[in-house]
C-alpha positions in Angstrom: 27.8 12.2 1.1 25.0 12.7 3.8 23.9 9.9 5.7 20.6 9.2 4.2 22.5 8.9 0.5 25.0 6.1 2.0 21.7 4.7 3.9 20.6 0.9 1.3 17.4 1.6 0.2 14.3 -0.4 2.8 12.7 -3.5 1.0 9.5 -3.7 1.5 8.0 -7.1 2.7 4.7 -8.5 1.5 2.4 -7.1 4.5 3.6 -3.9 3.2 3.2 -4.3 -0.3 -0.4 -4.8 0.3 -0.8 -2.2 2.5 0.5 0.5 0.2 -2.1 0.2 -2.2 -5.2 1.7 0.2 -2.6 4.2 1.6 -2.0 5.4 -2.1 -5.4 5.8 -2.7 -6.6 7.6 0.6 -3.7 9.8 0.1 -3.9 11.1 -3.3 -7.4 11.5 -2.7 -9.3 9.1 -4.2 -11.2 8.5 -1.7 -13.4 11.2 -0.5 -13.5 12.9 3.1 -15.7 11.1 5.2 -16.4 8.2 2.8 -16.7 4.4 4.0 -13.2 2.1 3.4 -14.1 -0.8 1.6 -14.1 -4.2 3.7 -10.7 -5.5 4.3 -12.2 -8.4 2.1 -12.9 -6.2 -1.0 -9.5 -4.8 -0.5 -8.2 -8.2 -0.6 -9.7 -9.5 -3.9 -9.2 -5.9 -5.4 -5.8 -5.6 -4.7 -4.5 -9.4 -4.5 -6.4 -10.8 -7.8 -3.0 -11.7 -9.4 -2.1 -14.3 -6.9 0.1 -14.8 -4.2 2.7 -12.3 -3.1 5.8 -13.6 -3.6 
């Protein structure tokens, strides 16, 4: 068994939670080349609507 199979999978705190959801979309290309990012604020009532992060 290689190491990275033996290796507990990361948990991912709540900073990073957040922060995946604008990564996924720049990445798979929903947001177009040279396009403005939306205010962190917009980001945060976009993204956080539900509630807190637990």
């Amino acid at each position: 068994m290689s190491a990275a199979a033996r290796r507990p999978r990361r948990r991912f705190g709540p900073a990073e939670e957040v922060a995946s959801r604008p990564r996924e979309r720049l990445l798979s290309g929903a947001v177009d080349d040279g396009a403005l990012l939306p205010k962190i604020d917009d980001l945060l009532i976009r993204d956080c609507a539900g509630g807190p992060i637990r």
